[in-house]
C-alpha positions in Angstrom: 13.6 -112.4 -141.2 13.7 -112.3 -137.4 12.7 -109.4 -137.2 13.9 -106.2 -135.7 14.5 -105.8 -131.4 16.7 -103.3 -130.1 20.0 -104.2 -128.3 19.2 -104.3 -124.6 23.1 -103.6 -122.5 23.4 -104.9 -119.4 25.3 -102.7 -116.9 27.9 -104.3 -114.8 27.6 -105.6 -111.5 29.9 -104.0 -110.1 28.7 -100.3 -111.2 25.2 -100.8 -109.9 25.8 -100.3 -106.5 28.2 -97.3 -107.2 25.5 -95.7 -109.3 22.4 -96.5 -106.8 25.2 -95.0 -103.9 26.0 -91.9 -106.3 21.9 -91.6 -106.4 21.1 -91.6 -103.9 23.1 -88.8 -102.7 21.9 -86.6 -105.7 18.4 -87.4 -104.3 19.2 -86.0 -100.8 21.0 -83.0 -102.3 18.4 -81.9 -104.4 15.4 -82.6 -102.0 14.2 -79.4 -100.6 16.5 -78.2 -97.9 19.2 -80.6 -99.4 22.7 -79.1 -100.7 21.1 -78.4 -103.8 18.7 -75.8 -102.2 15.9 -78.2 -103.7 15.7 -76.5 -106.8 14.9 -79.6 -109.3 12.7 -82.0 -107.4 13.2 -85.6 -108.5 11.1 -88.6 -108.1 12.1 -92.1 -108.5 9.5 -94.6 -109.1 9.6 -97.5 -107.0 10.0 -99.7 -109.9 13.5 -98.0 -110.4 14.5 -96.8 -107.1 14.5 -101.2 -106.1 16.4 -101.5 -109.3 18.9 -99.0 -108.7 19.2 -100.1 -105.1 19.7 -103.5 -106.0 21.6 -102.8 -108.5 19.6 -104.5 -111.1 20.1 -102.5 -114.3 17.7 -99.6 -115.8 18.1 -98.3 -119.1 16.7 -94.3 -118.8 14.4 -93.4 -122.0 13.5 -89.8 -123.4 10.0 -88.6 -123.6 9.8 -86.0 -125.9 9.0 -89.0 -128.5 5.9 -89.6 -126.8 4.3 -86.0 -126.5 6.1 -84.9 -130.4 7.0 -87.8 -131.8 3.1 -89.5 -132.3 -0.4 -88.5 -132.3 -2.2 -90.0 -129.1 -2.9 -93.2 -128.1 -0.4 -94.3 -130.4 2.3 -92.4 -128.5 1.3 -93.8 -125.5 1.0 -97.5 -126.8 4.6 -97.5 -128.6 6.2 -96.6 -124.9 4.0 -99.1 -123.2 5.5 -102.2 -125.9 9.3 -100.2 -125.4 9.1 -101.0 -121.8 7.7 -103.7 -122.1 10.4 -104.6 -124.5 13.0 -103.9 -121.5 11.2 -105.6 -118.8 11.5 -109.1 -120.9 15.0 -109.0 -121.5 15.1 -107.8 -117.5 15.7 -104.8 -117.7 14.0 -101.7 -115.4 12.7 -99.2 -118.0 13.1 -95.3 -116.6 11.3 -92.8 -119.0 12.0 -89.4 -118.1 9.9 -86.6 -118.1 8.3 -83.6 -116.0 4.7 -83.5 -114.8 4.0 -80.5 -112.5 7.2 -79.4 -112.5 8.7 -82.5 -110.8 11.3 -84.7 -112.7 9.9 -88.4 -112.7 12.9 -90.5 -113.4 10.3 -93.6 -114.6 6.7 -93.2 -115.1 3.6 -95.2 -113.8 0.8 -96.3 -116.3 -1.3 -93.5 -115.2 2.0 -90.8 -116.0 2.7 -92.4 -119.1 -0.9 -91.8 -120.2 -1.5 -88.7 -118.8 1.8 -87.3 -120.6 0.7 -89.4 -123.7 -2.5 -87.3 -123.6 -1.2 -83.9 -123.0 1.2 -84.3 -126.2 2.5 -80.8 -127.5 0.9 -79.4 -124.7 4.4 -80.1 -123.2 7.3 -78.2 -123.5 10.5 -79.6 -125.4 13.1 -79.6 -123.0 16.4 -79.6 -123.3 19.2 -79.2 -120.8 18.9 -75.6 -120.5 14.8 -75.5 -120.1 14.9 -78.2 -116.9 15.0 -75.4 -114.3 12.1 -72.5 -116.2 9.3 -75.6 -117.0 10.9 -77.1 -113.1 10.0 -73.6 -111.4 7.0 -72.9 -113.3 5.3 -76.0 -112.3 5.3 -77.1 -115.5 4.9 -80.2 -118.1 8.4 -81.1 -120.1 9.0 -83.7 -122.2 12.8 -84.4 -122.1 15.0 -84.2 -125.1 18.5 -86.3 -125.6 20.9 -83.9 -123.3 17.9 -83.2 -120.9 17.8 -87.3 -120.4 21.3 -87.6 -120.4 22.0 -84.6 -117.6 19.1 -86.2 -116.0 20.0 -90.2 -115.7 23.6 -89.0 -115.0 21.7 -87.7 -112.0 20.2 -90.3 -111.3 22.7 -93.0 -111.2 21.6 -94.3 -114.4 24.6 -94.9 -116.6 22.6 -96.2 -119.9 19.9 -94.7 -122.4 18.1 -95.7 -125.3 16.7 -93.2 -127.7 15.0 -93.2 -131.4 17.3 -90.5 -132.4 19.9 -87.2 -131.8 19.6 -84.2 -132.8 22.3 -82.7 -134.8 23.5 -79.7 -136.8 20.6 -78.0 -138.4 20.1 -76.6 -142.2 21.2 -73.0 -142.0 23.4 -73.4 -139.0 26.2 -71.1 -140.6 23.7 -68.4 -140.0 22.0 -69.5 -137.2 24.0 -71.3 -135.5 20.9 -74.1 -134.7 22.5 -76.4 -133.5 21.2 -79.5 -131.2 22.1 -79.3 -127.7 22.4 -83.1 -128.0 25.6 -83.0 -129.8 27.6 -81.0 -126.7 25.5 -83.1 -124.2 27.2 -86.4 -125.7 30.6 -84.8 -124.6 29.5 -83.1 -121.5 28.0 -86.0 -119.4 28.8 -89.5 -118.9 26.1 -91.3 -120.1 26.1 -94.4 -122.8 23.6 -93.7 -125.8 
């Protein structure tokens, strides 16, 4: 067969702008001193900060698959050929994750590896655990609502992920139940 590539959406035109406008001002609000009392520093890469302001589009990717999901340097590989993936269908990758307690809304080579090699030495984080491993100065790798909450932010209207979480074994007891499932209803961002 032809073999399996995932389905690359292309954002409209039209909401590129709006989204590198809407960015842009969540940038300036949470930058220290910023409306947002700079509680979650954010940085863009360049590579995505030109997309967004150009309003070419980015497609925002999770991370937790790379420090939980594989041993390293396979982890690191697999999101190296995803991006790469993106890039050749023209498309701005943005993997999300937290390295010294600064949100990096796309990742370098060097951050990719670096977060590749620290693996479970990162913290899952979900929605809720952005601000503790933020404030701490901490290492997170982003689950499905902490990517979503964190593209919406972003301006990033689109995101690709291997999987969501759902509604665990036991959950009439213990209520365990994914934070990805309320997230998909909570912020608008296509998955």
């Amino acid at each position: 067969g032809a073999g399996w590539a995932p389905a690359v959406a292309s954002t409209s035109p039209q909401l590129c702008p709006q989204a590198a406008r809407e960015a842009s001002g969540v940038r300036a609000a949470m930058a220290p001193g910023g409306e947002g009392g700079g509680a979650a520093p954010m940085a863009l890469s360049p590579e995505v900060a030109t997309a967004l302001r150009e309003g070419r589009p980015v497609v925002a990717l999770e991370s937790t698959i790379i420090s939980h999901g594989m041993p390293y340097p396979m982890n690191v590989k697999t999101a190296r050929e995803v991006e790469g993936v993106l890039r050749e269908r023209g498309v701005t990758p943005a993997t999300i994750g937290i390295l010294d307690g600064v949100v990096h809304i796309g990742m370098d080579s060097s951050q990719l590896e670096r977060f590749g090699k620290l693996g479970l030495q990162c913290k899952k984080v979900s929605r809720r655990d952005i601000a503790a491993v933020v404030a701490s100065r901490g290492n997170g790798a982003t689950t499905v609502s902490a990517t979503m909450l964190l593209a919406h932010r972003a301006g990033i209207p689109i995101f690709v992920t291997g999987g969501i979480g759902g509604v665990h074994r036991g959950a009439e007891e213990s209520w365990d139940i994914s934070a990805d499932l309320t997230e998909l209803g909570r912020t608008s961002v296509c998955v």
